[in-house]
VOGU-3710 file (C-alpha; in Angstrom, 3 decimals, decimal comma):
1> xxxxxxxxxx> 0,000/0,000/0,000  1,164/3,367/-0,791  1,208/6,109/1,594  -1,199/8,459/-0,831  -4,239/8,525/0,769  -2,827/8,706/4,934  -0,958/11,766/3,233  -4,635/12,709/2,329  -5,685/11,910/5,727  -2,935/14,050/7,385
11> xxxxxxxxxx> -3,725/16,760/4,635  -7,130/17,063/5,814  -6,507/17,416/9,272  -4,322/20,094/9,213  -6,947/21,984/7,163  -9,178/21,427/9,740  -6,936/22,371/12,109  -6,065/25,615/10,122  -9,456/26,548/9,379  -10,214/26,111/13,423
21> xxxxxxxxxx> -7,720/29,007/14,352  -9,293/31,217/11,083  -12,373/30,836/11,914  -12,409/32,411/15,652  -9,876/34,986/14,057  -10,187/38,997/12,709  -10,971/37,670/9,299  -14,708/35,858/10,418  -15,304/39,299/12,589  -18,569/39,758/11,947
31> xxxxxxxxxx> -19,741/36,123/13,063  -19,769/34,725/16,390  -16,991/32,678/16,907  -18,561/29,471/18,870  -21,052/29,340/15,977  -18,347/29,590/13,516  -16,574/26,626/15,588  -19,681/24,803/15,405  -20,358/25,693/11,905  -17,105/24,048/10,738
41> xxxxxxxxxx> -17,826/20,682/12,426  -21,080/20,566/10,900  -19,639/21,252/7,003  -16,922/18,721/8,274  -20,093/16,339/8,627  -21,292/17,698/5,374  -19,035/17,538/2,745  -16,967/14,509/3,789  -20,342/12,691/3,294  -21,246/14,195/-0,342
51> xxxxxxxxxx> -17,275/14,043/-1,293  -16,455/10,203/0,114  -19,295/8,358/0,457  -21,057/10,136/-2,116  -18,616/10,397/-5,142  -20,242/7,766/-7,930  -22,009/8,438/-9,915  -22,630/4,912/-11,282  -23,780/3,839/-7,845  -26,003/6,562/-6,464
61> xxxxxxxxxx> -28,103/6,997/-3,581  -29,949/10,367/-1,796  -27,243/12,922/0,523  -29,422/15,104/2,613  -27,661/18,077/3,608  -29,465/21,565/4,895  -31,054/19,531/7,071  -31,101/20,896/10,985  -27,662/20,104/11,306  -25,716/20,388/8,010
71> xxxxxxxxxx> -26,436/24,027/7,275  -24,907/26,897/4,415  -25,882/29,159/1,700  -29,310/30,647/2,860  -31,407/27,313/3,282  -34,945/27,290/3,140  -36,837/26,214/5,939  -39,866/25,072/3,880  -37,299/22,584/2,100  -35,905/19,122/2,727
81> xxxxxxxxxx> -32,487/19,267/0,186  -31,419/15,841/-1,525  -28,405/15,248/-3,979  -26,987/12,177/-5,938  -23,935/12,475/-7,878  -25,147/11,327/-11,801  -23,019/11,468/-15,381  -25,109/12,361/-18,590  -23,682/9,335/-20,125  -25,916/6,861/-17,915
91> xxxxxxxxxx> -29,840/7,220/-17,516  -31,471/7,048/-13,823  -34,573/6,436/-12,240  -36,006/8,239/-9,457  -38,879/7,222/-7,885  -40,478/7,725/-4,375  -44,058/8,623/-2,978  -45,102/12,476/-1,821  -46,602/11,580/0,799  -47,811/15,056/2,689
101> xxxxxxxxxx> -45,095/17,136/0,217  -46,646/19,931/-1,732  -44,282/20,083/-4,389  -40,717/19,928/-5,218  -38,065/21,296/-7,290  -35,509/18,656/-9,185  -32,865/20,730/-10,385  -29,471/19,109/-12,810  -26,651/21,440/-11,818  -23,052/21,389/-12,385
111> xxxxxxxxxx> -21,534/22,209/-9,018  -22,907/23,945/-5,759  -22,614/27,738/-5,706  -19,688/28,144/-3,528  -17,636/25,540/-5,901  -15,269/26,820/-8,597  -17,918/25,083/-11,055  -21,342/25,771/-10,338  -24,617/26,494/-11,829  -28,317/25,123/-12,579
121> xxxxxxxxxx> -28,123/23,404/-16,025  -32,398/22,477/-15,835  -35,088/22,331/-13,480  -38,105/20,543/-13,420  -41,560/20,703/-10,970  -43,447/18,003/-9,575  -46,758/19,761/-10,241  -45,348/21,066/-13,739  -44,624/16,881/-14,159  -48,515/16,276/-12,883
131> xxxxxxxxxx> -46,785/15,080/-9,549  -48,955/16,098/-6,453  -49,466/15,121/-2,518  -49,835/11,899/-2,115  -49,126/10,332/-5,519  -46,496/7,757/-6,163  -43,623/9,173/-8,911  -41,728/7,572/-11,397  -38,688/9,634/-13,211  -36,451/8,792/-15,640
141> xxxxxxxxxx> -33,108/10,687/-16,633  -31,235/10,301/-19,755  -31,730/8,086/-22,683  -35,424/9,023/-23,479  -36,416/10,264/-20,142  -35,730/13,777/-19,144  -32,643/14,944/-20,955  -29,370/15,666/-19,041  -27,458/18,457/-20,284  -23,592/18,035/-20,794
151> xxxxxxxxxx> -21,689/18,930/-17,437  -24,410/18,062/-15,417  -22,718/16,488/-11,925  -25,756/15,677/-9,662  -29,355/16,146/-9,072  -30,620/18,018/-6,189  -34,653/17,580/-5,156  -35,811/20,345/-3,044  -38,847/19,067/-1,243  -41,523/21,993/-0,201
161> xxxxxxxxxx> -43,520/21,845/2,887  -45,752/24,879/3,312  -48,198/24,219/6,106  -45,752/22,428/8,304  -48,207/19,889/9,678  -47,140/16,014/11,177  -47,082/14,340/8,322  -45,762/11,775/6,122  -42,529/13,845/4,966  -41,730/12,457/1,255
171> xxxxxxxxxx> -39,407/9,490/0,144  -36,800/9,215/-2,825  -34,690/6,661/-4,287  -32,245/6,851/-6,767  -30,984/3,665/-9,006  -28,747/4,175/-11,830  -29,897/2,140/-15,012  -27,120/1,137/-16,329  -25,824/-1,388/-13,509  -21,505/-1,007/-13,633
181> xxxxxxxxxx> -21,271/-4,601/-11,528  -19,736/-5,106/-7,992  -18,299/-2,012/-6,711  -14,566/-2,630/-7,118  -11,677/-2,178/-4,214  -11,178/1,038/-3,246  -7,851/2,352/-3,848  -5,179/4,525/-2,538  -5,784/7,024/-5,505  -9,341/7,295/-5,065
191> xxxxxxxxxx> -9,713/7,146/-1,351  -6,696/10,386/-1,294  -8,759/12,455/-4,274  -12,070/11,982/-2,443  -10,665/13,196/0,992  -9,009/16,228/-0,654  -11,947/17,076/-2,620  -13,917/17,027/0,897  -11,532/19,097/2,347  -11,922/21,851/-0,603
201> xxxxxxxxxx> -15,417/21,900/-0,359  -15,741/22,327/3,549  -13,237/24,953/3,197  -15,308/26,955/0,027  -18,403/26,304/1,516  -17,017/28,467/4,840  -15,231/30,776/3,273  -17,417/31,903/0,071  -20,472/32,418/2,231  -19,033/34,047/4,820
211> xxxxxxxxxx> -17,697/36,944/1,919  -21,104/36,296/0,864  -22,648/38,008/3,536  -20,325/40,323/4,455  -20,206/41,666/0,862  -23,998/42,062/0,970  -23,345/43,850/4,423  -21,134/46,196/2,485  -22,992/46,554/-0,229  -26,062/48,030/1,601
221> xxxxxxxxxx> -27,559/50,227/4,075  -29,119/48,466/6,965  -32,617/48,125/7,853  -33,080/48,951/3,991  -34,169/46,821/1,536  -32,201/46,454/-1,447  -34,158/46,430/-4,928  -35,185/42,688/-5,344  -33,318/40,518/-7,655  -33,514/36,656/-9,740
231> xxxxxxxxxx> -31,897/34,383/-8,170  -27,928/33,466/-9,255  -26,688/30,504/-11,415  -29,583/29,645/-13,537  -32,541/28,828/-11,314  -34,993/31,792/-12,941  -37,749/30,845/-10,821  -36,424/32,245/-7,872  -36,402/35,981/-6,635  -35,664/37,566/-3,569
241> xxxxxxxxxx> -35,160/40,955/-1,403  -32,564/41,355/1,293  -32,308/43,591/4,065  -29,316/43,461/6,329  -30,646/44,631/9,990  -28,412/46,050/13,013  -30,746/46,011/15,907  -30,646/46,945/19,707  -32,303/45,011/22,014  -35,205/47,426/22,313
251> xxxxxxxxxx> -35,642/48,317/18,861  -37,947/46,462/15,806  -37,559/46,580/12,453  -41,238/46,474/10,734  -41,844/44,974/7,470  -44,587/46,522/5,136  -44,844/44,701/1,997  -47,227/44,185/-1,577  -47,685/40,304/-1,346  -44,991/38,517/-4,155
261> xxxxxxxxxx> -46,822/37,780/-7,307  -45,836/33,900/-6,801  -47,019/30,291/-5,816  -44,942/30,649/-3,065  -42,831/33,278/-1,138  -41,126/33,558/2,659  -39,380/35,610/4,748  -36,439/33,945/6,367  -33,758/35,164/9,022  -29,631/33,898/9,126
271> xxxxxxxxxx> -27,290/34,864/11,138  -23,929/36,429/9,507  -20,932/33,845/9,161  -22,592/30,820/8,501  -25,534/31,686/6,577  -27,577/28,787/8,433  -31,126/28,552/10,034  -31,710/31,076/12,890  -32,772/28,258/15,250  -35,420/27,091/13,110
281> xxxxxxxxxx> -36,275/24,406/16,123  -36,523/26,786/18,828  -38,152/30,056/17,661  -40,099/31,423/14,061  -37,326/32,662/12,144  -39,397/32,244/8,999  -42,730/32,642/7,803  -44,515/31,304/4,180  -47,394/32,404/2,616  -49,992/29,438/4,306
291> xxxxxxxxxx> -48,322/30,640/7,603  -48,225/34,525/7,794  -51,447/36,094/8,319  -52,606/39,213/5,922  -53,379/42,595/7,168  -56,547/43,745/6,393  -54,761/45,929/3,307  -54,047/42,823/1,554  -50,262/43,263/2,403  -48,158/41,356/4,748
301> xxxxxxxxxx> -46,569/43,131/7,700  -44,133/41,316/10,103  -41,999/42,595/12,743  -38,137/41,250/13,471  -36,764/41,718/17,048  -35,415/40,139/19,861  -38,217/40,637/22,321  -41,971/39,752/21,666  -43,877/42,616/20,336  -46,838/40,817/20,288
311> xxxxxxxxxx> -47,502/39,868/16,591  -49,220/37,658/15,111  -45,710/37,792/12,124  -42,962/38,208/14,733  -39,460/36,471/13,438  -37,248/36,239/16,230  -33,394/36,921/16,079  -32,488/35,337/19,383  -31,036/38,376/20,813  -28,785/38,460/17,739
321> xxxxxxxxxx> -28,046/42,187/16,677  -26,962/41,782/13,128  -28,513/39,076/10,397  -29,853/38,834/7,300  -33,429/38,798/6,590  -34,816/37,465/3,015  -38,013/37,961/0,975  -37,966/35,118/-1,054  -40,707/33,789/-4,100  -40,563/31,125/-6,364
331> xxxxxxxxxx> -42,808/30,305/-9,228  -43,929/33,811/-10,531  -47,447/34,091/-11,184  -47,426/38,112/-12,704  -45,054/40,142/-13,680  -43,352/43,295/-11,556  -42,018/42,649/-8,322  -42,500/43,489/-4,841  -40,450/46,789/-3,125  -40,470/45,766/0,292
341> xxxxxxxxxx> -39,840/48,695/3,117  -38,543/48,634/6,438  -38,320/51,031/9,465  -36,687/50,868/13,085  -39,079/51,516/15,728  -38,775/50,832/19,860  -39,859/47,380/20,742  -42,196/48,921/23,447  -43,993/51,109/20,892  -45,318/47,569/19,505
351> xxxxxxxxxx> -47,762/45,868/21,704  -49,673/43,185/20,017  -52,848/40,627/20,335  -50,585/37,291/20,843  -50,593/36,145/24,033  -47,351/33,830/25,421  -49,497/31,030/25,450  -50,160/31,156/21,740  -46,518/31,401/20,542  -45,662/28,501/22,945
361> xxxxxxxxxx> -48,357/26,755/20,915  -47,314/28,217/17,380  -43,446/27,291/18,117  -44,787/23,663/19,917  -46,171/22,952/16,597  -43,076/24,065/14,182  -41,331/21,776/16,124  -43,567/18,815/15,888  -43,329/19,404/12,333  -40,310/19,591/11,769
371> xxxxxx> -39,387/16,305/13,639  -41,575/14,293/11,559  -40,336/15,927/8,672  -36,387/14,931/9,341  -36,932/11,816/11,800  -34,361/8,875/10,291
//
């Protein structure tokens, strides 16, 4: 045996061991440094996963990442994320039952955003396909199924949950249809390139979305919105507003807003560094369109703070002062899009209907969701 791969090994390690000292450093400033700490172990979770046990395409099966542990780039708390490696040479099945899933998104891509190689190559709909709650789905890719483009590297299913009820979350498998035989021995060369390419990708993923964030921070004025944009690397479909917010303890940002012209839209809260969940267990850090209620205008308004101002659309930072928060849509029904506006006000100017009891029993029933909707 050659000594490729435990040079690999060691390789790793001392990234990880680098990365652990930059991390808590001047350069990741603007995070907090135990979630940074944290953040790394979790992409170390992450992307040796997709990058050993992951890497064939010939013998695929489902890595869930974004879940409520393996967190980056913004996630969606309405989504369960899947990806299998796949090669446009061969032709796939993927098949599975919704089950209490509204719709979801199958996407071909070359490459996750933060990779050197990236980008959204097709995307297809479950409804679009006829595919709705309940039914039992059949896809096939390649050959004379749906076509996949040259420099396509996996597919990614993003599952939607919208009313966040115990349910019956959906299932997917993944069989390649062109059968390569018994899985050979794995070797010195592979085992070394798939434990450096794990290592590059838990150090992009860190990096590039921590510059993500704090090059949006630069970029704008907080408690602003900036004009909405389409969404980056080919996915068309979806659209989104940010607002960066710097917030005391006693102050609120309100939200006015026209309603998205869209099947779906959300507003979402992350904390700066990692770009993950705000404690999407714990506390309403995001709101759809099924769960925010309407003002009597017809637009929605929501209020983001730290304390409880009493509203029925209160996201909650966790006594975070700086974040990101996101009006995102998908699926545009109409064209034109929505010019969110936000204002600082004193937390005790706000004093709401909602009693504690009711937010115990709106943030009793998130969580019972979303149990049911990652249980193993």
């Amino acid at each position: 045996m050659s000594d490729v791969a435990i040079q690999a090994w060691r390789d790793l390690c001392a990234r990880l061991e680098r990365l652990g000292t930059e991390v808590i450093g001047d350069g990741y400033a603007s995070a907090d440094p135990m979630e940074m700490l944290e953040h790394l172990a979790d992409q170390t979770v992450c992307w040796l996963g997709w990058s050993v046990f992951h890497a064939d395409p010939a013998r695929p099966f489902f890595h869930r990442s974004n879940d409520l542990v393996t967190q980056y780039g913004g996630p969606n708390a309405d989504n369960v994320y899947r990806h299998a490696r796949i090669d446009p040479s061969r032709r796939y099945r993927i098949a599975g039952k919704m089950h209490g899933c509204e719709d979801f998104l199958l996407t071909l891509r070359s490459g996750f955003m933060h990779e050197p190689v990236h980008g959204t190559l097709a995307d297809h709909t479950a409804s679009e396909l006829g595919i709705g709650p309940g039914d039992d789905f059949e896809l096939l890719l390649g050959g004379d199924g749906i076509p996949i483009p040259d420099g396509v590297k996996m597919a990614t299913i993003r599952e939607y949950y919208f009313d966040w009820q115990v349910e019956e979350p959906a299932t997917f498998t993944i069989e390649c249809l062109d059968p390569p035989g018994a899985e050979p021995p794995l070797t010195d060369d592979v085992l070394a390139a798939r434990l450096s390419d794990a290592g590059a990708a838990i150090e992009h993923s860190i990096s590039y979305w921590h510059r993500y964030l704090d090059d949006v921070w630069e970029g704008q004025t907080p408690n602003e919105f900036a004009p909405s944009h389409r969404g980056a690397k080919g996915l068309n479909l979806a659209q989104y507003a940010f607002c960066m917010f710097d917030l005391a303890p006693d102050e609120a940002l309100v939200v006015d807003t026209d309603l998205a012209p869209a099947r779906y839209w959300s507003l979402h809260l992350y904390p700066m560094g990692t770009f993950a969940h705000m404690d999407v267990v714990n506390t309403v850090t995001s709101l759809n369109h099924r769960q925010a209620e309407i003002g009597d205008d017809g637009r929605l308004h929501a209020v983001v703070s730290a304390g409880d101002p009493g509203v029925a659309n209160w996201l909650e930072t966790g006594g975070r002062r700086r974040g990101l928060l996101t009006y995102r849509w998908f699926w545009p029904t109409g064209d034109g899009m929505p010019a969110p506006e936000a204002r600082v006000v004193r937390l005790a100017e706000l004093d709401g209907p909602v009693t504690a009891e009711q937010r115990a029993a709106t943030r009793a029933a998130r969580r019972a969701h979303l149990a049911w909707r990652f249980r193993e």
